[in-house]
C-alpha positions, 0 to 999 in steps of 0.5 A: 585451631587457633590462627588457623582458618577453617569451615566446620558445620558440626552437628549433633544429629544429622543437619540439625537445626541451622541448615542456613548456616550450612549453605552460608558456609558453602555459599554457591559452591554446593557439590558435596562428598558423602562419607559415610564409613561409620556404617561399615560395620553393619549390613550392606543394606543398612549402609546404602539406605543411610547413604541415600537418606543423607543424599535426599536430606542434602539434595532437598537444601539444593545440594548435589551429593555423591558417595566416596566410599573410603573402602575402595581406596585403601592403599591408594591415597593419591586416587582419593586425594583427586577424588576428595579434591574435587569436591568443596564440600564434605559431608561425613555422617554419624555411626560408629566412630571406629569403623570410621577412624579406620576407614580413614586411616587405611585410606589415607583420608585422615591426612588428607582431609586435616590438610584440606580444612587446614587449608580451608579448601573444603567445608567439613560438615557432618554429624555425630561420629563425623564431628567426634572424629576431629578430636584429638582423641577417641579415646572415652567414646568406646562407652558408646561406640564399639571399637571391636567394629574395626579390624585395626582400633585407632583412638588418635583422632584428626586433631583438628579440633582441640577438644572432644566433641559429644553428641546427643547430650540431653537428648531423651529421643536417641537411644545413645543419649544416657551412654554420651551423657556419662561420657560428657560427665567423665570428661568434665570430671578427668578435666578433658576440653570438651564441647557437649551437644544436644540434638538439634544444636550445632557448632561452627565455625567460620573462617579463624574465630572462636568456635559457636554453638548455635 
């Protein structure tokens, strides 16, 4: 990330503990795209009931949520181009990592959300999956994540940051907390850049410094 300026809000478990630093990011421009494609994988019902938590918990910070359901614009990139750009800020929720890395490569939103944050047009926020996707690579989560949940695996990540991101680390209360431990021990023994986070942290950052694990 280095001479680039970006807004990222990444949290560890859903908006974590520091929503304030959030809404600094977004400052008055409070209209948020809800991605929600690491649920693809399961039922119907339980994807629409995570969109709606996400919704509630967003509106509750005075912010005005709407779905974009990467699946209906497969193949059509220049729709979902207008419909992203639209929005100042992004919301991209935790799931499965691969059905969301899929759900983005089929779409075309993987490229064009790396040129929104690049181009520091949109705040990209989000949790779990939604920050590990911005790694280089997934390559490590499948101890956690099932790739068989996407048609197509993909394991390059977004790039946009330049370390992996491992939630739930030394966090007892989430059932995938022993898997990403193991996960954050194997990169740190192979020598992979990383960043581990318990639930309840976050890392920002704002405009063209360092990282900040808050």
């Amino acid at each position: 990330m280095a001479g680039l300026t970006v807004r990222l809000y990444l949290s560890s478990f859903r908006l974590g503990d520091r929503p304030d630093r959030l809404l600094e990011l977004c400052g008055d421009r409070r209209e948020v795209a809800v991605i929600a494609d690491a649920l693809d994988g399961g039922s119907e019902d339980a994807r629409s009931e995570g969109v709606h938590r996400e919704i509630a918990a967003l509106a509750e910070l005075g912010f005005a949520a709407g779905e974009i359901d990467l699946r209906k614009f497969a193949g059509r990139p220049e729709e979902l181009a207008d419909a992203l750009g639209r929005f100042p800020v992004m919301w991209v929720r935790g799931g499965n990592v691969f059905a969301l890395r899929y759900a983005m490569a089929r779409s075309g939103a993987d490229a064009i959300i790396t040129r929104l944050v690049r181009e520091d047009a949109v705040v990209y926020a989000g949790y779990s999956a939604g920050a590990c996707v911005l790694a280089p690579s997934l390559r490590g989560l499948e101890a956690c994540d099932d790739p068989a949940v996407a048609p197509e695996v993909v394991w390059d990540g977004l790039g946009v940051l330049d370390f992996a991101f491992v939630p739930h680390v030394d966090s007892p209360g989430h059932p995938e907390c022993a898997a990403l431990t193991r996960v954050a021990d194997a990169y740190r023994r192979d020598g992979v850049p990383h960043r581990a986070l318990r639930d309840g942290q976050v890392l920002v950052v704002d405009g063209d410094g360092p990282p900040v694990l808050l």
